[in-house]
Each structure stands twice: as C-alpha cells, then as structure tokens.
PyMOL Python script that loads the backbone (N, CA, C, O; Angstrom):
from pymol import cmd

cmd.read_pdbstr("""\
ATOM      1  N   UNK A   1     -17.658-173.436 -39.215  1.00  0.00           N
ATOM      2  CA  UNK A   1     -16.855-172.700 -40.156  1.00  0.00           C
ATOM      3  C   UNK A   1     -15.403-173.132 -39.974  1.00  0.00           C
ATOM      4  O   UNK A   1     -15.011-173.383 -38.835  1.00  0.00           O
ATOM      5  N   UNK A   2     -14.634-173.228 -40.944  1.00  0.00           N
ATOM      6  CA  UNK A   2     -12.883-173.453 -41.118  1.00  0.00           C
ATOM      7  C   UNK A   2     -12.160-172.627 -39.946  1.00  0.00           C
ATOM      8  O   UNK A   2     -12.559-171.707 -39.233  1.00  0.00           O
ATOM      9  N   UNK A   3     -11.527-172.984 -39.988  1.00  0.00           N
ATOM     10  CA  UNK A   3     -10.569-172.391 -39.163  1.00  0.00           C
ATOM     11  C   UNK A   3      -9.897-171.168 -39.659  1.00  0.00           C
ATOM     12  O   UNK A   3      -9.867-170.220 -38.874  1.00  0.00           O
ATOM     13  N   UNK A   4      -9.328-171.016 -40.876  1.00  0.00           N
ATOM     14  CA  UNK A   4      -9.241-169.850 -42.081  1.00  0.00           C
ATOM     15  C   UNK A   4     -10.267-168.801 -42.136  1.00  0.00           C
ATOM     16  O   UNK A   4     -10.242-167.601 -41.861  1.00  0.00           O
ATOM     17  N   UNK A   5     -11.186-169.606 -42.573  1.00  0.00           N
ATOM     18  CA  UNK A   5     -12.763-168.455 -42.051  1.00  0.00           C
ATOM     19  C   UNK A   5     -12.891-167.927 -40.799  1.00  0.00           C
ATOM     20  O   UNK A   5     -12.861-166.700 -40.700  1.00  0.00           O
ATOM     21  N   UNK A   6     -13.010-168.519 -39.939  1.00  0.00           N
ATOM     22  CA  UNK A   6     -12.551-167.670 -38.535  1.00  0.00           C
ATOM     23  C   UNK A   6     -11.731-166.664 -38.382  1.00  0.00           C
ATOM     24  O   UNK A   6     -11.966-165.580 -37.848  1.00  0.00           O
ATOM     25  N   UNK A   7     -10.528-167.134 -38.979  1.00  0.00           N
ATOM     26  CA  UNK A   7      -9.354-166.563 -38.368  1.00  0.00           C
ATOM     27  C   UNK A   7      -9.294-164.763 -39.383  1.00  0.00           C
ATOM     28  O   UNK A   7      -8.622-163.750 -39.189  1.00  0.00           O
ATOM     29  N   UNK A   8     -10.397-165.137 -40.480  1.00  0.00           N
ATOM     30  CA  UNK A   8     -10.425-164.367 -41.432  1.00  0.00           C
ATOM     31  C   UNK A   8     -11.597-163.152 -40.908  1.00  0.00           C
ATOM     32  O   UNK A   8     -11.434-161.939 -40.784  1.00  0.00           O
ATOM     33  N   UNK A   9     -12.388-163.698 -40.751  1.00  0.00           N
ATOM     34  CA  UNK A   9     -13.655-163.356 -40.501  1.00  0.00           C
ATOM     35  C   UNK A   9     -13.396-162.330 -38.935  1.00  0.00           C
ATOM     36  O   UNK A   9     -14.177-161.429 -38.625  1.00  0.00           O
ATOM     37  N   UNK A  10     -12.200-162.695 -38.128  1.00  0.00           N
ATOM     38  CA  UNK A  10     -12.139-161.929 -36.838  1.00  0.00           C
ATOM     39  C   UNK A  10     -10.887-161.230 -36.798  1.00  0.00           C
ATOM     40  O   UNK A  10     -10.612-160.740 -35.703  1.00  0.00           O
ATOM     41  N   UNK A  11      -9.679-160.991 -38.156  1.00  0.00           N
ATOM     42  CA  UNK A  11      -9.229-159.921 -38.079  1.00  0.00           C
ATOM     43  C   UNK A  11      -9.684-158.817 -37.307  1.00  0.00           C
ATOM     44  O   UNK A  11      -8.841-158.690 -36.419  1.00  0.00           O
ATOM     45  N   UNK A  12     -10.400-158.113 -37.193  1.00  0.00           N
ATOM     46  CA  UNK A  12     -11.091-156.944 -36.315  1.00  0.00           C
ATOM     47  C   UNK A  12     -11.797-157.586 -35.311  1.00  0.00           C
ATOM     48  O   UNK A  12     -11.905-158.805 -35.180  1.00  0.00           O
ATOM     49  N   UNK A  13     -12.233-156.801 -34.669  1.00  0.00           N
ATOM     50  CA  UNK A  13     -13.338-157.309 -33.166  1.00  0.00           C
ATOM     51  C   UNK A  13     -14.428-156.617 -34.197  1.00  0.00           C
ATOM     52  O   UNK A  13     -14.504-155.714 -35.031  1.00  0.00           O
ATOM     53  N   UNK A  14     -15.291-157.748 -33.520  1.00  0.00           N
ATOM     54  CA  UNK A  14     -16.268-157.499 -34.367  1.00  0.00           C
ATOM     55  C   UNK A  14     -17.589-156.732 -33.034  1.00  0.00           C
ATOM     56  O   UNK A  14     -17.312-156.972 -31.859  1.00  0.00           O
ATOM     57  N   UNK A  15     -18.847-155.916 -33.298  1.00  0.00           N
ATOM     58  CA  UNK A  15     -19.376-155.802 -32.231  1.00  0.00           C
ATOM     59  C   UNK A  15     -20.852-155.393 -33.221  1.00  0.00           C
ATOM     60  O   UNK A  15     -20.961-154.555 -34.117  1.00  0.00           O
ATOM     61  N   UNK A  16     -22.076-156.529 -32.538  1.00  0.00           N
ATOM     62  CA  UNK A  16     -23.299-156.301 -33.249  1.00  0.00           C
ATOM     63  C   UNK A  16     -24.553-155.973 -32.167  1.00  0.00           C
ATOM     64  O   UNK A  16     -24.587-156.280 -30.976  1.00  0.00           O
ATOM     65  N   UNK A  17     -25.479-155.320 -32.883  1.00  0.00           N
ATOM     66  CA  UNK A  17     -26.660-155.224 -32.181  1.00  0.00           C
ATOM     67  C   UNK A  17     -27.604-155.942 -32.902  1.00  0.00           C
ATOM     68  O   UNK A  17     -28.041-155.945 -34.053  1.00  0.00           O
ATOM     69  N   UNK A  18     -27.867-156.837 -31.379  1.00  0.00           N
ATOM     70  CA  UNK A  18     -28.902-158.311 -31.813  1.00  0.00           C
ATOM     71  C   UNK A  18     -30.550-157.705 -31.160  1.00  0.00           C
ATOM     72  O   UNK A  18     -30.497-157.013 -30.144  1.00  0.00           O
ATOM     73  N   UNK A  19     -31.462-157.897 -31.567  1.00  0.00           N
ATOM     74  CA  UNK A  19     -33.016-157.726 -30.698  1.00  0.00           C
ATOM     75  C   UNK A  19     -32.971-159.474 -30.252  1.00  0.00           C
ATOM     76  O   UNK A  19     -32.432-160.435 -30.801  1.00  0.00           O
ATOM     77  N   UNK A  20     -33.704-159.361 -29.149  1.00  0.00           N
ATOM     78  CA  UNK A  20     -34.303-161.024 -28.666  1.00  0.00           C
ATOM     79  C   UNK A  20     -35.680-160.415 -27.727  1.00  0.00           C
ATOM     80  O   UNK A  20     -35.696-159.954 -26.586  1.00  0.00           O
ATOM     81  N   UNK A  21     -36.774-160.621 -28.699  1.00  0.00           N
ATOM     82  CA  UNK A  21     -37.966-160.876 -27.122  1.00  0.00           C
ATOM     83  C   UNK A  21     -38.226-159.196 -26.902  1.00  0.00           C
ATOM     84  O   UNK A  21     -38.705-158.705 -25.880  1.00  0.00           O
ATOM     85  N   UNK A  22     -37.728-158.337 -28.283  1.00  0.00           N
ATOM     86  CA  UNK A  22     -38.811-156.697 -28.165  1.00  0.00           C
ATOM     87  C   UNK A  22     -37.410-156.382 -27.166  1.00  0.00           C
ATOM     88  O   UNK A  22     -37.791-155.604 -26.291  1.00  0.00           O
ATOM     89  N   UNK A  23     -35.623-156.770 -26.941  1.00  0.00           N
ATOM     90  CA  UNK A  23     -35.101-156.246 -25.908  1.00  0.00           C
ATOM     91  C   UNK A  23     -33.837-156.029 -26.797  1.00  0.00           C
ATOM     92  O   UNK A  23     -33.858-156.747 -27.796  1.00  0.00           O
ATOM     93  N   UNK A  24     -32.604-155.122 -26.677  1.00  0.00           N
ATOM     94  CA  UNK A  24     -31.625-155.068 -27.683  1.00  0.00           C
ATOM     95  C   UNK A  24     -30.318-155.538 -26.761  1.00  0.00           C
ATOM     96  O   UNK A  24     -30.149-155.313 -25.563  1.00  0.00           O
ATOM     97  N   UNK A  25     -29.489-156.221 -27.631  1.00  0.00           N
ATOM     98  CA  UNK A  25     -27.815-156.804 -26.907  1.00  0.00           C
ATOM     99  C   UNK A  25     -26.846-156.244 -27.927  1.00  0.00           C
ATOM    100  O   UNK A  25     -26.783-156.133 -29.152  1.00  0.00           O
ATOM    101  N   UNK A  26     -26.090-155.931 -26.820  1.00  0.00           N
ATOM    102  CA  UNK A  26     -24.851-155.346 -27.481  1.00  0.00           C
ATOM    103  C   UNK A  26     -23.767-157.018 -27.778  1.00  0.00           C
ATOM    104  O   UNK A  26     -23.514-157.763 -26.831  1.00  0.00           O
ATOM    105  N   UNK A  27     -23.409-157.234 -28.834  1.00  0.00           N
ATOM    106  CA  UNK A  27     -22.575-158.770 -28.893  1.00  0.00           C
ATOM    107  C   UNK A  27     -21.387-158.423 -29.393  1.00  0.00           C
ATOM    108  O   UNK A  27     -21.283-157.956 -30.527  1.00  0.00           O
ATOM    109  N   UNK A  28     -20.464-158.598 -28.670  1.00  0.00           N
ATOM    110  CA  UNK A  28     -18.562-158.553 -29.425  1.00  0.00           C
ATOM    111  C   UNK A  28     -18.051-159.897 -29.032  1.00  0.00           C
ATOM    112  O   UNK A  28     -18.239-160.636 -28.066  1.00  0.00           O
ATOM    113  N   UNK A  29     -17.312-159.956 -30.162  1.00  0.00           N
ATOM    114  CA  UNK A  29     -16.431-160.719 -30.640  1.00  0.00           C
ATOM    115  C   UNK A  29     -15.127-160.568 -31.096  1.00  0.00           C
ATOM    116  O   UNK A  29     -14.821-159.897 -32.082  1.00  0.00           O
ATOM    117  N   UNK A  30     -13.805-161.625 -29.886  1.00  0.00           N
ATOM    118  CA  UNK A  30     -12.675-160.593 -30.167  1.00  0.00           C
ATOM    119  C   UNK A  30     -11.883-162.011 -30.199  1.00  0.00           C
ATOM    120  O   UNK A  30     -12.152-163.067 -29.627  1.00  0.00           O
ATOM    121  N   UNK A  31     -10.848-161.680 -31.037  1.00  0.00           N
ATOM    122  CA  UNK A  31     -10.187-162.551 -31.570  1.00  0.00           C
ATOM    123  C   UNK A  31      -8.488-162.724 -30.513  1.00  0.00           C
ATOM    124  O   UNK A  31      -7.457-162.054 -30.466  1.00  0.00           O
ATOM    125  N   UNK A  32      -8.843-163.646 -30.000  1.00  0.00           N
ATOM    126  CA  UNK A  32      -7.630-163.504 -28.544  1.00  0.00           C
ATOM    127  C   UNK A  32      -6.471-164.052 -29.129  1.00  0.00           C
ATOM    128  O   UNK A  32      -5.542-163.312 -29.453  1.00  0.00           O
ATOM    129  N   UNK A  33      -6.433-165.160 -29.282  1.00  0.00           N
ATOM    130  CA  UNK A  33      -5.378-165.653 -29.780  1.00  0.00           C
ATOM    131  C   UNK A  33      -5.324-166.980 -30.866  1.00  0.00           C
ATOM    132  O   UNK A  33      -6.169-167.872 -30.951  1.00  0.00           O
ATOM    133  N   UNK A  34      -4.268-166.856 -31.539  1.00  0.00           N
ATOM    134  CA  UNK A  34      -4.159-167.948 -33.005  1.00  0.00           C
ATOM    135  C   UNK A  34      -2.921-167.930 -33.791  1.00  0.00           C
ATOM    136  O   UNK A  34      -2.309-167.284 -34.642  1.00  0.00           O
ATOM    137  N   UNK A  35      -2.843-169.720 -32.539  1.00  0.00           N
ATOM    138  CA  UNK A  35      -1.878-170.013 -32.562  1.00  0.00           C
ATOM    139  C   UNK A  35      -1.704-171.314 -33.922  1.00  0.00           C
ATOM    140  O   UNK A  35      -2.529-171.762 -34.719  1.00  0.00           O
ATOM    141  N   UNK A  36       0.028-171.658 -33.655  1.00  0.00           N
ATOM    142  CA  UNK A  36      -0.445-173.130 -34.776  1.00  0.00           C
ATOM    143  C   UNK A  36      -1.402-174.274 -34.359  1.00  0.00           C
ATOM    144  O   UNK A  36      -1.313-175.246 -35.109  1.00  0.00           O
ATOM    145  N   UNK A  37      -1.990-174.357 -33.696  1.00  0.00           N
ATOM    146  CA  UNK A  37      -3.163-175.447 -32.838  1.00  0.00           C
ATOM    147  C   UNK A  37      -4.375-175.186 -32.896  1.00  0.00           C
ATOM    148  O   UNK A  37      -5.442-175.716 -33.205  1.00  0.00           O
ATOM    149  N   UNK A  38      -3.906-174.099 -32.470  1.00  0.00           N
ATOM    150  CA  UNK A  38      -6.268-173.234 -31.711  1.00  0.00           C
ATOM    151  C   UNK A  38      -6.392-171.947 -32.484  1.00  0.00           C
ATOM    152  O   UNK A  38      -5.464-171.619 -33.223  1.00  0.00           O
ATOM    153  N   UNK A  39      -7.459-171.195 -32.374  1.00  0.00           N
ATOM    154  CA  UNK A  39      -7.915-169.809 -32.475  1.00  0.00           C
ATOM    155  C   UNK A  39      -8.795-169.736 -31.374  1.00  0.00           C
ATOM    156  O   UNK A  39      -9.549-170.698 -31.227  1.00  0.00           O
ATOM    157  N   UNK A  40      -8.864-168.795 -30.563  1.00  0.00           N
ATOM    158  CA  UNK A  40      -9.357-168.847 -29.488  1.00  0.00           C
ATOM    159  C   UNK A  40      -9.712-167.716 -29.485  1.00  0.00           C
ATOM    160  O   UNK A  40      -8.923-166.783 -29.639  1.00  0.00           O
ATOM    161  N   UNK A  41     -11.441-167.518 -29.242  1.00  0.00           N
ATOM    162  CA  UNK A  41     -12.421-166.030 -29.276  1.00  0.00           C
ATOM    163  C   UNK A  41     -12.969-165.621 -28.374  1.00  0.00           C
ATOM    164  O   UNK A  41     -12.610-166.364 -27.461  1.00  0.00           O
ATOM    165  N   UNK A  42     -13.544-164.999 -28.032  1.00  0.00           N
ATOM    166  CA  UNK A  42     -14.140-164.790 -26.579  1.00  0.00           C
ATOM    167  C   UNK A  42     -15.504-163.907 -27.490  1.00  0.00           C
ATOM    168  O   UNK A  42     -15.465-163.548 -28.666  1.00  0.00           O
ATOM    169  N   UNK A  43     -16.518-163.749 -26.613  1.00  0.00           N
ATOM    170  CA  UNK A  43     -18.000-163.493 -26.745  1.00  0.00           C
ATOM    171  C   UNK A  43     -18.143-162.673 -25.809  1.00  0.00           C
ATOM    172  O   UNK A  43     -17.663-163.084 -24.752  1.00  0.00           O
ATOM    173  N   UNK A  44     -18.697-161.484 -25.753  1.00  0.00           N
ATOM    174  CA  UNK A  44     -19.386-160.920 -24.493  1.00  0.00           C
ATOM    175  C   UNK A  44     -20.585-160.178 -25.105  1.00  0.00           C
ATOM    176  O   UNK A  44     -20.644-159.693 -26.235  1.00  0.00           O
ATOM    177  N   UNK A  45     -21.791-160.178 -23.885  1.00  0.00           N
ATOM    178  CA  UNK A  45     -23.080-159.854 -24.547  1.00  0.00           C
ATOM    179  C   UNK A  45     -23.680-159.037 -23.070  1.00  0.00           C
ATOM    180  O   UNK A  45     -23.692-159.409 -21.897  1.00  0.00           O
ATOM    181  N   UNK A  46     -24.151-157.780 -23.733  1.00  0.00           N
ATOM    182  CA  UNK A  46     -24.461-156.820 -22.481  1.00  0.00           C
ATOM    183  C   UNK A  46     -25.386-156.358 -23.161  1.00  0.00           C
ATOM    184  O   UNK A  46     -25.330-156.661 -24.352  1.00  0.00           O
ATOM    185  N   UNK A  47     -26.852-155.262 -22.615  1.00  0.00           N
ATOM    186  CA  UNK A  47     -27.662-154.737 -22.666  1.00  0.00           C
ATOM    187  C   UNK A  47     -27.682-153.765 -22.821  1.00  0.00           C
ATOM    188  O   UNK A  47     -28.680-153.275 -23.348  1.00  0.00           O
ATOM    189  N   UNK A  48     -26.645-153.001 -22.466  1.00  0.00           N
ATOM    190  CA  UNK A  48     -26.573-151.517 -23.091  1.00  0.00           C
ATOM    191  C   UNK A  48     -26.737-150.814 -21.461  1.00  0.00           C
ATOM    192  O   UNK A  48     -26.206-149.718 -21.282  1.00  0.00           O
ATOM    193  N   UNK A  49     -27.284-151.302 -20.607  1.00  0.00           N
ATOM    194  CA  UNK A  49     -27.665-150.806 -18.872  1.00  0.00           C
ATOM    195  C   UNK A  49     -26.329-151.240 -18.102  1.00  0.00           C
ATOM    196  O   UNK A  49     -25.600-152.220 -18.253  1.00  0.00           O
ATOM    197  N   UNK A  50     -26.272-150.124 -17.200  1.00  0.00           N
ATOM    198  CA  UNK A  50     -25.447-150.597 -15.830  1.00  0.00           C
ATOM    199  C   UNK A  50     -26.350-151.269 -14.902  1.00  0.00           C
ATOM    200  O   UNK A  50     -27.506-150.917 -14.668  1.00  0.00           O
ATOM    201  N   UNK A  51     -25.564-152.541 -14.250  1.00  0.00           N
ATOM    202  CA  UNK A  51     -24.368-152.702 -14.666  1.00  0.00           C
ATOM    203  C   UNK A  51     -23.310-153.833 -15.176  1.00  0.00           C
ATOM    204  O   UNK A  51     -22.176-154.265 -14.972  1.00  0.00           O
ATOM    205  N   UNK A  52     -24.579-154.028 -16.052  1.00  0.00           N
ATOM    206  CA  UNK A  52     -24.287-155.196 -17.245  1.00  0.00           C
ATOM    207  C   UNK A  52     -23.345-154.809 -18.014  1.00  0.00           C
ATOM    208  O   UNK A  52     -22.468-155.657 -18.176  1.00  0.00           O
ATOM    209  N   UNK A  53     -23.172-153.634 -18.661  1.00  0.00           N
ATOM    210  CA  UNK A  53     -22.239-153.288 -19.417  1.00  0.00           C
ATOM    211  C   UNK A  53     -20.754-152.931 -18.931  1.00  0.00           C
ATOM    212  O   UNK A  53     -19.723-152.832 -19.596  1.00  0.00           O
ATOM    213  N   UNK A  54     -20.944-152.791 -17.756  1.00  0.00           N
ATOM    214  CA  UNK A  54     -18.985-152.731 -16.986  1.00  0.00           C
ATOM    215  C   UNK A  54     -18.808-154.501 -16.852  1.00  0.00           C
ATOM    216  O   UNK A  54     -17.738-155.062 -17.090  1.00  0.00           O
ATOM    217  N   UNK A  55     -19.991-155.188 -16.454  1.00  0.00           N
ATOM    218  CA  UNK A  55     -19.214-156.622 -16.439  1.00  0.00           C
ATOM    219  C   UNK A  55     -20.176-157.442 -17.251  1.00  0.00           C
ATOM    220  O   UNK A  55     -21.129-157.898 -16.619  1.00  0.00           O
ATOM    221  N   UNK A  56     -20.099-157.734 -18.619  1.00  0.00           N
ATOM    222  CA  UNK A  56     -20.993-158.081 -19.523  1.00  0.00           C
ATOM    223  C   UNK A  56     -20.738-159.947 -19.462  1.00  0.00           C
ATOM    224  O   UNK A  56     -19.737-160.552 -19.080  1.00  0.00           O
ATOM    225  N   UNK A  57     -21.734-160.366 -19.863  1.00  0.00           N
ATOM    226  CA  UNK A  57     -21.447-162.090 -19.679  1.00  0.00           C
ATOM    227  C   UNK A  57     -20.776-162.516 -20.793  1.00  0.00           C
ATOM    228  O   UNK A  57     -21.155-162.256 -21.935  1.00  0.00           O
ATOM    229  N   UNK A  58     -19.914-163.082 -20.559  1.00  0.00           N
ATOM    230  CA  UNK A  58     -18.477-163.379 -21.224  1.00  0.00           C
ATOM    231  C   UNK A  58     -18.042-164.912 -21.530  1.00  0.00           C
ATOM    232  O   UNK A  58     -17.988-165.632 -20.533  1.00  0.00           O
ATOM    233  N   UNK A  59     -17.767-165.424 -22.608  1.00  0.00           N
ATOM    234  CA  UNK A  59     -17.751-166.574 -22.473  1.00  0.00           C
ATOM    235  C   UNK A  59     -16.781-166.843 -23.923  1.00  0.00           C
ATOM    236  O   UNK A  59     -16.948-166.125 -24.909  1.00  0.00           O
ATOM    237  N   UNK A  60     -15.800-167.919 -23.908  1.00  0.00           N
ATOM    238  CA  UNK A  60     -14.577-167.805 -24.915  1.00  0.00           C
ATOM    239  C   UNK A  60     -14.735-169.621 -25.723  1.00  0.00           C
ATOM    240  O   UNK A  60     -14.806-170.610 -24.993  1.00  0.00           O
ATOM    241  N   UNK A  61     -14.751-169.686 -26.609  1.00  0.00           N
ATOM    242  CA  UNK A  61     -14.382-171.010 -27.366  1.00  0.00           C
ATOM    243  C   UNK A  61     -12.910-171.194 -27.953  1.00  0.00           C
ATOM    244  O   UNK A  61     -12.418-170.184 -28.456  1.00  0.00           O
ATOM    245  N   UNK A  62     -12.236-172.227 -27.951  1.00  0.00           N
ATOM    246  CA  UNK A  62     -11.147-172.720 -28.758  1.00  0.00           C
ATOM    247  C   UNK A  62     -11.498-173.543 -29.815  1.00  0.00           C
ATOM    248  O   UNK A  62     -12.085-174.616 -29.677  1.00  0.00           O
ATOM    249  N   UNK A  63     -11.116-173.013 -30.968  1.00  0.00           N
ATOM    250  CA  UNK A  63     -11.389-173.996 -32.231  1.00  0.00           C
ATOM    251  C   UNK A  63     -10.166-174.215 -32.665  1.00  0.00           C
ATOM    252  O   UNK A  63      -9.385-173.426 -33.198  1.00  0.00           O
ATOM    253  N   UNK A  64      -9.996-175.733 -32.315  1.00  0.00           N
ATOM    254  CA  UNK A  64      -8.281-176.574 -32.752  1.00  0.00           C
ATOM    255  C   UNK A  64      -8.644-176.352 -34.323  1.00  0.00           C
ATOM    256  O   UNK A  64      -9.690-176.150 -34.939  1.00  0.00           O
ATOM    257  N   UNK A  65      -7.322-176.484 -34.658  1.00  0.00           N
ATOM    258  CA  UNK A  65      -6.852-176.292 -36.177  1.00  0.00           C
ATOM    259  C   UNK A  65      -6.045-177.963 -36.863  1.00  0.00           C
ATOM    260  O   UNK A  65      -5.695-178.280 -37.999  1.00  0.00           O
ATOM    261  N   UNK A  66      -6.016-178.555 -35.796  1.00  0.00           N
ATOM    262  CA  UNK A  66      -5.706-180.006 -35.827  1.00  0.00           C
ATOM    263  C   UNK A  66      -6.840-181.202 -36.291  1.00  0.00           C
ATOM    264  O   UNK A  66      -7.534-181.240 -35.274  1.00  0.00           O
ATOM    265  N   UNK A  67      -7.362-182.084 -37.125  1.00  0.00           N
ATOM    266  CA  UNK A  67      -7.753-182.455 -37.456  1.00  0.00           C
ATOM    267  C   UNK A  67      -8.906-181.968 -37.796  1.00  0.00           C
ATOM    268  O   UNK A  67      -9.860-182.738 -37.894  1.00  0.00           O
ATOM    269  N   UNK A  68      -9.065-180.532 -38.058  1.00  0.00           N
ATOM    270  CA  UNK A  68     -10.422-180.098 -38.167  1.00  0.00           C
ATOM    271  C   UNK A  68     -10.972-179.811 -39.453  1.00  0.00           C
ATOM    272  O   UNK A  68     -10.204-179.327 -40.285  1.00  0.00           O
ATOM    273  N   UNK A  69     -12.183-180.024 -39.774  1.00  0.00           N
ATOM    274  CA  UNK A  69     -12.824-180.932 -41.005  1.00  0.00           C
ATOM    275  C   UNK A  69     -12.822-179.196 -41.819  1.00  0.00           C
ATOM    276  O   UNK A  69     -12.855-178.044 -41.387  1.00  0.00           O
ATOM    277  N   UNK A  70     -12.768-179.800 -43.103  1.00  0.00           N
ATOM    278  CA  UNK A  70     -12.569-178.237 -43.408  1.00  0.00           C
ATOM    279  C   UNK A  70     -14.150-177.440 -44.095  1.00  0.00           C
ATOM    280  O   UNK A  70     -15.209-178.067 -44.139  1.00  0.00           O
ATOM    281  N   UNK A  71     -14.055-176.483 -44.414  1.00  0.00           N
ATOM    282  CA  UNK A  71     -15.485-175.710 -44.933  1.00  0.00           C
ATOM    283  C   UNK A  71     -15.747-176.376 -46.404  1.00  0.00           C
ATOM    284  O   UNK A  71     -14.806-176.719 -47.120  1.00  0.00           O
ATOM    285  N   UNK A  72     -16.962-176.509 -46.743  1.00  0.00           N
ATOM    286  CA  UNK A  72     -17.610-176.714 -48.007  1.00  0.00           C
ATOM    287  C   UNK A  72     -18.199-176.090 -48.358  1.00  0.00           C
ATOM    288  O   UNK A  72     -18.740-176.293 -49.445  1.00  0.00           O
TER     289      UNK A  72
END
""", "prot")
cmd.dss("prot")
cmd.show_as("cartoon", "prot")
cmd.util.cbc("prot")
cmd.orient("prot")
C-alpha cells in the first residue's frame, strides 16, 4: 500500500480481533511516527491471557516515502 494510504489508513490506532487455529488475538496497530522519509508502525498481538497481554509480541516496520512505487 502507498505511503498516503498508510499514513491515512492509521490516523487512529487501530485494534482488531483476528481467530487463527479455533484461538482469538487481540492485533493493534499504532502509528509512531511520519516523518518526510518514513512512516513508521508498530504491531502488537496478544491473546487476551496474562501474561501475554502486559507484554504482548511487538514488532514495528518503516515504510520510506523515498522512491516508493506508488498504489494502483
């Protein structure tokens, strides 16, 4: 997705409930920072149990805004 779309799309934190395998995840998505270069998001995905949910697995992408191919 564009970089626009992103940046559009994560105004708010976003937070969904996914099923995998008959089991439910809590998934957020938070929009850290976006700058003139990057947008940079972070992911965290917990189970809803302690004590996964005080330290949920966490993991962040940077999507440069520099040569990046745009949406069709």
């Amino acid at each position: 997705m564009s970089h626009e779309r992103l940046t559009a799309e994560l105004d708010e934190d976003h937070v969904y409930e996914v099923a995998f395998e008959s089991r439910k995840y809590q998934v957020e998505l938070e929009h850290l920072e976006n700058t003139g270069r990057h947008i940079h998001v972070t992911v965290s995905v917990d189970d809803g149990g302690l004590p996964v949910s005080i330290r949920p697995l966490t993991d962040s992408f940077i999507r440069n805004k520099e040569n990046a191919r745009t949406e069709r």
